[in-house]
C-alpha positions as CSV (number, residue, x, y, z in Angstrom):
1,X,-140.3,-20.4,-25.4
2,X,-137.3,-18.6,-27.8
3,X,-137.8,-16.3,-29.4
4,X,-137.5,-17.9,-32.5
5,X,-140.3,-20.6,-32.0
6,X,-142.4,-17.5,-30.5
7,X,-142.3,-15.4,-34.1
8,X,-144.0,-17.6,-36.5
9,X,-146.8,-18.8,-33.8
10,X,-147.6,-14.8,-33.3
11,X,-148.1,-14.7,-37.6
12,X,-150.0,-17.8,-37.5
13,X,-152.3,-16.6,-34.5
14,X,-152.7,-13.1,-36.7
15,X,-153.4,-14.6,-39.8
16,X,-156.0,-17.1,-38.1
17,X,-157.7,-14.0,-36.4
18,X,-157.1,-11.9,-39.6
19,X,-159.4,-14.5,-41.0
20,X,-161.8,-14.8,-38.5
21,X,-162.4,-11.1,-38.8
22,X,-162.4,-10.7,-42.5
23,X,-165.2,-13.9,-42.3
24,X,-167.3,-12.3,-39.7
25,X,-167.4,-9.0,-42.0
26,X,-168.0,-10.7,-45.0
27,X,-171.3,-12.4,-43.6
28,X,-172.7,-9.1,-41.7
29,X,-172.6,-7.6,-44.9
30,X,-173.7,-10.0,-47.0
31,X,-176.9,-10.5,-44.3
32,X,-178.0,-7.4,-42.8
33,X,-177.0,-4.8,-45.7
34,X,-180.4,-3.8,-47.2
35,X,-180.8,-4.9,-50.8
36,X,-179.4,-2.5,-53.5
37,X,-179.0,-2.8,-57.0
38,X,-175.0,-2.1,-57.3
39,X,-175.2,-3.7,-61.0
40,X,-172.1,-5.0,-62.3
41,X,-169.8,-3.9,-59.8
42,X,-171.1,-6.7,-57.4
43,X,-169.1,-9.1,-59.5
44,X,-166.4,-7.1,-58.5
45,X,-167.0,-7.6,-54.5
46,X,-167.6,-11.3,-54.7
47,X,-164.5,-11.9,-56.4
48,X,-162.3,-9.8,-53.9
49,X,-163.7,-11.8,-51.4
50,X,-161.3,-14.7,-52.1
51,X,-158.6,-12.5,-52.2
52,X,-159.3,-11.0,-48.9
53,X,-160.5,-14.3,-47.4
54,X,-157.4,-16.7,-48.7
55,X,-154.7,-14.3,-50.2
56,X,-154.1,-12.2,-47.4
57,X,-154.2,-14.4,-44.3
58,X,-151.9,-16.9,-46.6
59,X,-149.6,-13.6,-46.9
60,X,-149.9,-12.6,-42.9
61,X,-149.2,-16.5,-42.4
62,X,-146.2,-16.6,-44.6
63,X,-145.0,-14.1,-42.3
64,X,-144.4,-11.3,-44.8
65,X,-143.6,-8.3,-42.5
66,X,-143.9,-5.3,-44.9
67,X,-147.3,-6.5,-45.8
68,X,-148.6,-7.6,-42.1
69,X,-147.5,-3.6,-41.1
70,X,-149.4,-2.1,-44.0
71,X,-152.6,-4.1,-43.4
72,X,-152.0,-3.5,-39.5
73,X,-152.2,0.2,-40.2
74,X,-155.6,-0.3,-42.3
75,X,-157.0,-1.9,-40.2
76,X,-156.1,0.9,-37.1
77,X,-157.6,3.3,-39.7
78,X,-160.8,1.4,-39.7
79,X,-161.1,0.9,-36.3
80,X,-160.7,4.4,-35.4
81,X,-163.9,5.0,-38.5
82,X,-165.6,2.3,-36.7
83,X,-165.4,3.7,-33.1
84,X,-166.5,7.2,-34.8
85,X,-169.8,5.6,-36.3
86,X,-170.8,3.6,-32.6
87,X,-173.3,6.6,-32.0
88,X,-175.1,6.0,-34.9
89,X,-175.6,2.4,-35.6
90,X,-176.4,-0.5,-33.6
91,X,-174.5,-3.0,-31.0
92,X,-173.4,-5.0,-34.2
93,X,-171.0,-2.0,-35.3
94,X,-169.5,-2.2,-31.7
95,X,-169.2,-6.1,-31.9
96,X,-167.4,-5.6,-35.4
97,X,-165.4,-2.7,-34.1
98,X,-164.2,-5.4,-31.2
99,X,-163.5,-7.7,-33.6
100,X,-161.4,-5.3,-35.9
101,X,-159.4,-3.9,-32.7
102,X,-158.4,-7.1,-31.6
103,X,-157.3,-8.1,-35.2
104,X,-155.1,-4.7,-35.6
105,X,-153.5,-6.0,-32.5
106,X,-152.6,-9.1,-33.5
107,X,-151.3,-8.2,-36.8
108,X,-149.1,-5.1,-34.9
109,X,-148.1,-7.9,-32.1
110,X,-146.6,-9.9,-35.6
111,X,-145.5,-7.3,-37.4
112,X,-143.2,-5.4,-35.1
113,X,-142.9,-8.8,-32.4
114,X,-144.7,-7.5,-29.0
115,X,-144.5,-8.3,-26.1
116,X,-147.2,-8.9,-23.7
117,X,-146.1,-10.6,-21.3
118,X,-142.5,-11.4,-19.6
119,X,-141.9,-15.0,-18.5
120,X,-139.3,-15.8,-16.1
């Protein structure tokens, strides 16, 4: 494939698994954080969750660089607070922190076009 046809597919595939990852998060907290009373600022959470659930994988898809690094480098920041917290939490934290790795390398693998593999 050229390089040109090989660009957009790596945004698409990022902002797919962007999504993916972003869903996955949403529902673990949503489920299995213990009830709190967070009063009106839980207005504010469900309504960044559209934002983070439509606006930025539409952006990553779009195949807006400058925004696909920044969000690449977040999410390297909170994978490396994620692998920090493994000891004390359970399995699901690892599973998450998986899931966020393999999103920060497909966002990076976008952003700055990587290489994986050479084909003949």
């Amino acid at each position: 494939m050229n390089e040109s046809k090989e660009q957009p597919i790596k945004y698409h595939q990022a902002a797919f698994m962007y999504l993916l990852n972003i869903s996955v998060y949403f529902l673990v907290l949503i489920f299995r954080m213990p009830p709190h009373d967070f009063g009106r600022s839980i207005y504010l959470f469900y309504s960044l969750v559209p934002v983070f659930a439509f606006v930025f994988p539409y952006l990553i898809y779009k195949e807006y660089f400058i925004f696909t690094a920044i969000l690449t480098m977040v999410c390297f920041m909170k994978a490396i607070f994620l692998l920090l917290e493994i000891p004390y939490y359970s399995i699901l934290i690892i599973f998450i922190f998986i899931l966020n790795t393999l999103t920060c390398f497909m966002l990076a693998r976008a952003a700055w076009n990587i290489k994986i593999l050479k084909r003949g």
